[in-house]
C-alpha positions as a Markdown table, in Angstrom:
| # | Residue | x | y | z |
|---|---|---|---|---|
| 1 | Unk | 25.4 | 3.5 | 26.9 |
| 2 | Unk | 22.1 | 5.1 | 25.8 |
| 3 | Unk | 22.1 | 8.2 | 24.2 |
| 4 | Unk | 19.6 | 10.7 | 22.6 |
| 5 | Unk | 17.3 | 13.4 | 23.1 |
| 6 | Unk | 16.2 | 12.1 | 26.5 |
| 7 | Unk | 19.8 | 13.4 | 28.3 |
| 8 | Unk | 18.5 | 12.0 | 31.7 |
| 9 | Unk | 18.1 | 8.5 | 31.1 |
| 10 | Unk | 21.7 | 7.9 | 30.1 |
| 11 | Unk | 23.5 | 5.8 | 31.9 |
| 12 | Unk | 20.2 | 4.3 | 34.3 |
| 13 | Unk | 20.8 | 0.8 | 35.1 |
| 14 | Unk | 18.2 | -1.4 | 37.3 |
| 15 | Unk | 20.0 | -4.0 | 37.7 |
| 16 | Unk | 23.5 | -3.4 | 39.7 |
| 17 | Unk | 24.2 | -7.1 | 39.4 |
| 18 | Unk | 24.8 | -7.3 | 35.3 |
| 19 | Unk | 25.3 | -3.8 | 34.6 |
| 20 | Unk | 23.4 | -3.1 | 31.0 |
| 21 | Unk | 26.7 | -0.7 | 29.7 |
| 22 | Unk | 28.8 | -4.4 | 30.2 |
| 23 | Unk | 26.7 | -6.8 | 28.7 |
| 24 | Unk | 25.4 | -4.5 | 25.2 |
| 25 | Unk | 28.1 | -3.2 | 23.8 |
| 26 | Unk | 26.1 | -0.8 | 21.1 |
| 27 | Unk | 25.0 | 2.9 | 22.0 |
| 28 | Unk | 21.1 | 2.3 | 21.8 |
| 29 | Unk | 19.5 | 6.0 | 21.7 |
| 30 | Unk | 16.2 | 7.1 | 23.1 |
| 31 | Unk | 14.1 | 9.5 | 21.7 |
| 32 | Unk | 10.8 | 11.0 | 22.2 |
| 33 | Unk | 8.5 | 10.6 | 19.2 |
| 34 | Unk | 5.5 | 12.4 | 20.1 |
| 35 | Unk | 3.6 | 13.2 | 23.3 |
| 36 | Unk | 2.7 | 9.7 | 24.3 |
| 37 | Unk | 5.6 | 7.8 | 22.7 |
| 38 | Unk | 9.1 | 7.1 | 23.6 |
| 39 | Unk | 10.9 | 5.7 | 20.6 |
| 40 | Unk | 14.7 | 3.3 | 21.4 |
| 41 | Unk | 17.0 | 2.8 | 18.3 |
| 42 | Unk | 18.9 | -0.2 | 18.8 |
| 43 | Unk | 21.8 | -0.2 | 15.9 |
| 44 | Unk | 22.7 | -3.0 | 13.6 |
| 45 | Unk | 24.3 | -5.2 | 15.5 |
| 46 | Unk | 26.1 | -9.1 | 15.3 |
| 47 | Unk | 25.0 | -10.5 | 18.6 |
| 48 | Unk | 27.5 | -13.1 | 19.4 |
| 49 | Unk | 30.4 | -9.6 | 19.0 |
| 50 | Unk | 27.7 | -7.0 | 20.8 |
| 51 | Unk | 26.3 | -9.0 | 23.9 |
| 52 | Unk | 28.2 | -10.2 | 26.3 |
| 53 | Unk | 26.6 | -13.6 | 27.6 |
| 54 | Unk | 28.4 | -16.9 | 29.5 |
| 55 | Unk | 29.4 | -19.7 | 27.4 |
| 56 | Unk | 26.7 | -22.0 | 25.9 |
| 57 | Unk | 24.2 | -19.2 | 25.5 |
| 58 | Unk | 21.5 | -19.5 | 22.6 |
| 59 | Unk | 19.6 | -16.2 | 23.4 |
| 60 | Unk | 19.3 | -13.5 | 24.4 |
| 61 | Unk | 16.3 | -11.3 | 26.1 |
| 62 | Unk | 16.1 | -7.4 | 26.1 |
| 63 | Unk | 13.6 | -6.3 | 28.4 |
| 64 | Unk | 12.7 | -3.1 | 27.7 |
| 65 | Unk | 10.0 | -0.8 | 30.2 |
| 66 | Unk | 8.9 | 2.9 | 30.0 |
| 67 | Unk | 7.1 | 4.6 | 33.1 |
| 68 | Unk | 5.4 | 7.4 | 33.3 |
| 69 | Unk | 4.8 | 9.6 | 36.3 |
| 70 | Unk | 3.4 | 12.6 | 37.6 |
| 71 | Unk | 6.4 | 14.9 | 39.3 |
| 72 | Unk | 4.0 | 17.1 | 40.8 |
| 73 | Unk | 2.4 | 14.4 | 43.4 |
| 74 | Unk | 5.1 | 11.6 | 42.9 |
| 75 | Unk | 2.8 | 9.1 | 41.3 |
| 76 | Unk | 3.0 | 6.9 | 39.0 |
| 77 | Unk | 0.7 | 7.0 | 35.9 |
| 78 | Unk | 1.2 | 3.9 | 34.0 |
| 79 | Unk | 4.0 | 1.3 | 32.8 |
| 80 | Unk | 4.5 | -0.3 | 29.6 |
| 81 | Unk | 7.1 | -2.6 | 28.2 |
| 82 | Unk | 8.3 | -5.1 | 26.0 |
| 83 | Unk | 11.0 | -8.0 | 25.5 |
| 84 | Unk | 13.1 | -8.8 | 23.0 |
| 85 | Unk | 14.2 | -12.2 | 21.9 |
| 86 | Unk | 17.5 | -12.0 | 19.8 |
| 87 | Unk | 19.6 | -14.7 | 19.1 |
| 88 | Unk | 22.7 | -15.4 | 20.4 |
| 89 | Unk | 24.8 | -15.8 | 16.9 |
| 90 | Unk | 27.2 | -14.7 | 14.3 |
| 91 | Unk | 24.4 | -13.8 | 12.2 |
| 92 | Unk | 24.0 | -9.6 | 10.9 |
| 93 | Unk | 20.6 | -8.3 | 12.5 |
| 94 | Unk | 19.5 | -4.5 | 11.2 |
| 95 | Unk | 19.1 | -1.8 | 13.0 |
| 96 | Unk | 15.3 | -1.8 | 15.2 |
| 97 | Unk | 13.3 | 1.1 | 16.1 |
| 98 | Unk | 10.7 | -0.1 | 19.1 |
| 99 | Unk | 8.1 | 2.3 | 20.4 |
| 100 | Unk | 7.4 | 2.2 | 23.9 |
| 101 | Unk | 4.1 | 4.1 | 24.3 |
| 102 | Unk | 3.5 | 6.3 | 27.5 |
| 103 | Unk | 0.2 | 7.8 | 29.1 |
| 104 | Unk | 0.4 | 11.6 | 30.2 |
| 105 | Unk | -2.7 | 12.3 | 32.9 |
| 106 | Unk | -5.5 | 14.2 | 31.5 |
């Protein structure tokens, strides 16, 4: 579940097939930072006891993308994103704060 000051995207999943809520079990929150940045806080986390994943897997890839758009004329403005690597272990990883920049029109 994702959680934060951004209330509406809780809960979005893009993928219906492997539902995001079923495969991380940490509460990521979003944020925004500033005008042009959205900021996610993934928590501390032991991958192998927070991610579900099939047998046999090594890693595992968090694909992360932020859109911006224009409600007035339903357009979109830009896309950015990013993916994660983590791997799939019993080793401690810290807590990450990743920025995901946006572009507002002038």
């Amino acid at each position: 579940m994702i959680l934060g000051s951004i209330r509406f995207i809780s809960g979005f999943e893009l993928n219906k097939q492997s539902l995001l809520k079923e495969k991380l079990k940490l509460r990521a929150a979003f944020s925004r930072k500033n005008a042009i940045t959205l900021e996610l806080v993934l928590p501390p986390m032991v991958p192998d006891k927070d991610i579900v994943a099939p047998l046999h897997t090594t890693n595992a890839a968090l694909k992360l993308i932020a859109l911006s758009c224009n409600i007035l004329n339903d357009t979109l403005v830009e896309t950015s994103g990013t993916e994660i690597s983590i791997p799939y272990n019993d080793i401690y990883i810290p807590s990450k704060n990743i920025d995901l920049p946006l572009q507002s029109e002038a």
